[in-house]
C-alpha positions in Angstrom: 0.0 0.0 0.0 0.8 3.8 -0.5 0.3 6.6 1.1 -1.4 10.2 0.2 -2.3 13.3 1.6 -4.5 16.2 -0.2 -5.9 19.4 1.2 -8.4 21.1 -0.6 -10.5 22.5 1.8 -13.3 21.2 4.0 -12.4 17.2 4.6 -15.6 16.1 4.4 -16.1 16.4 0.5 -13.1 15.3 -0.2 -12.9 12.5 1.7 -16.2 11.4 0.3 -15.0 11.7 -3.1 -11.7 9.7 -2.7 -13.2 7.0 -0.4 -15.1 6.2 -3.9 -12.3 5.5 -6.2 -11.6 1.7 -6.9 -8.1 1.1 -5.4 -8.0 3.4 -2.5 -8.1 0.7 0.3 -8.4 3.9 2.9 -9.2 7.4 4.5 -8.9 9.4 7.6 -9.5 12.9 7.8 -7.4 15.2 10.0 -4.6 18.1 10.3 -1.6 18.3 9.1 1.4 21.2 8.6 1.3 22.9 11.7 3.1 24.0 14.6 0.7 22.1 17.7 0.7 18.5 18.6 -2.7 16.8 18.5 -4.8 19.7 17.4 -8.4 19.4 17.9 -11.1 20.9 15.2 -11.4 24.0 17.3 -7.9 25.0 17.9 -7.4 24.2 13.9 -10.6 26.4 12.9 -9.0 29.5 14.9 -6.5 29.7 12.1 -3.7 30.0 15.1 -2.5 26.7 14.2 -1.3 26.4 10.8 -2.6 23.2 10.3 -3.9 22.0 6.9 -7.2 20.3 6.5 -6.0 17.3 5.1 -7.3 13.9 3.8 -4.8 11.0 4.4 -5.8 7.8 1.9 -4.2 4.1 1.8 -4.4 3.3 -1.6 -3.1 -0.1 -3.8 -0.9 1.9 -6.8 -1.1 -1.2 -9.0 -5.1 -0.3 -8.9 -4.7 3.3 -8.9 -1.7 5.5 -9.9 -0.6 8.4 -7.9 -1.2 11.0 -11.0 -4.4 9.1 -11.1 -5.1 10.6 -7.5 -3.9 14.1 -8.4 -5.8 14.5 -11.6 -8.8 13.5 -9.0 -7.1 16.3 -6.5 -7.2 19.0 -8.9 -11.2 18.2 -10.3 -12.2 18.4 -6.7 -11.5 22.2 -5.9 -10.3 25.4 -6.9 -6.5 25.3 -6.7 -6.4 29.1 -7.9 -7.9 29.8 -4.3 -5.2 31.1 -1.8 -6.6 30.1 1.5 -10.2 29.5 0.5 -12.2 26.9 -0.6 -16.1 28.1 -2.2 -17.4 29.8 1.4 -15.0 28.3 3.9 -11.6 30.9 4.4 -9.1 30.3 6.3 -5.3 28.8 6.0 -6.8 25.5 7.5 -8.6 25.3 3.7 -5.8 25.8 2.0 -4.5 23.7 -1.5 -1.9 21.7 -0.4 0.0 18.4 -0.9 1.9 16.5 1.2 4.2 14.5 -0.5 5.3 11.4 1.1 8.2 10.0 -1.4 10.3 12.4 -4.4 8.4 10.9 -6.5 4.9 12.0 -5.4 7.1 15.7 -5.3 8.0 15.2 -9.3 4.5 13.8 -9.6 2.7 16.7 -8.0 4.8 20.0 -9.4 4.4 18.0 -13.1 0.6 18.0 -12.6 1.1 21.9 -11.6 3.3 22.3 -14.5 1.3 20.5 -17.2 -2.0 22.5 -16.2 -0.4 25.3 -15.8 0.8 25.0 -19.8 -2.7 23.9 -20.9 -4.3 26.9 -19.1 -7.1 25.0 -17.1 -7.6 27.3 -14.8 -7.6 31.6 -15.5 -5.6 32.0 -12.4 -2.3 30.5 -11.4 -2.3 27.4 -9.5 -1.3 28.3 -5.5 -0.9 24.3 -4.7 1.7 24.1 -1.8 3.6 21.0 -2.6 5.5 20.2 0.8 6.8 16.8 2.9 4.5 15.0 4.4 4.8 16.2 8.3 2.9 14.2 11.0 -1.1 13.8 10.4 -2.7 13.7 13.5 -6.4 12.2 13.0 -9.3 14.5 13.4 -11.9 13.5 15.8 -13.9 10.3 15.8 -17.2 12.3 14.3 -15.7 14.0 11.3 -14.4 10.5 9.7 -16.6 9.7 7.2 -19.1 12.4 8.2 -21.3 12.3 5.0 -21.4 8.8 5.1 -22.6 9.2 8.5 -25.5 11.7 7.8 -26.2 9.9 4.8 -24.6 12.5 2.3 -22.9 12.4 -1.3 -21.2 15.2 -1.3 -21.0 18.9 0.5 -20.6 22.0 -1.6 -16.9 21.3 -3.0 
């Protein structure tokens, strides 16, 4: 198994979204690229923190390839947004990937590259591409919290 981590704003959606594509065996929802240890929701909605809302998935790369994943990453939000994703603002909701091997680095800042050359968005890409740091798991109710109520999607 490999590992990935995405922000692109509120977990929820996203983590809905990858949770359905064939070969990821995993996700947890939680914070990552800050300065606290443990963080809880709270201290990471203060934007005090400087935690990312992140999505951490397993997922089996003969089934699904890593640029498989990004191409996914990129369809699922606004990576033109600086700190913003569609009403939720706030560094916490940030674009961001945590790259967990060089090649996931080359992978992710090709991706950037290549879309940034075939102009698919109007405004540059503000994608952080950074390691991996530690994820610290967000609490028990926000994994798979549309699953949970029943929900598809949220508003990403």
């Amino acid at each position: 198994m490999a590992k990935a981590t995405f922000g692109a704003g509120c977990f929820w959606g996203v983590e809905a979204r990858f949770a359905q594509v064939p070969g990821v065996t995993a996700t947890a929802v939680g914070y990552e690229g800050g300065k606290l240890d443990n963080p809880s929701y709270r201290e990471v909605c203060t934007d005090a923190t400087g935690h990312a809302e992140v999505v951490e998935l397993d997922y089996d790369a003969p089934k699904v390839s890593y640029e498989q994943l990004l191409e996914l990453f990129f369809e699922l939000h606004d990576p033109t947004q600086l700190n913003r994703q569609g009403p939720d603002w706030g560094t916490q909701y940030r674009s961001v990937i945590f790259y967990h091997t060089p090649e996931q680095e080359a992978a992710a800042k090709q991706a950037i590259a290549r879309l940034t050359e075939e102009k698919r968005f109007r405004r540059p890409i503000v994608t952080q591409v950074i390691p991996a740091q530690t994820f610290w798991r967000a609490e028990e109710y926000h994994q798979k919290y549309l699953e949970k109520r029943g929900a598809m999607s949220c508003h990403i």
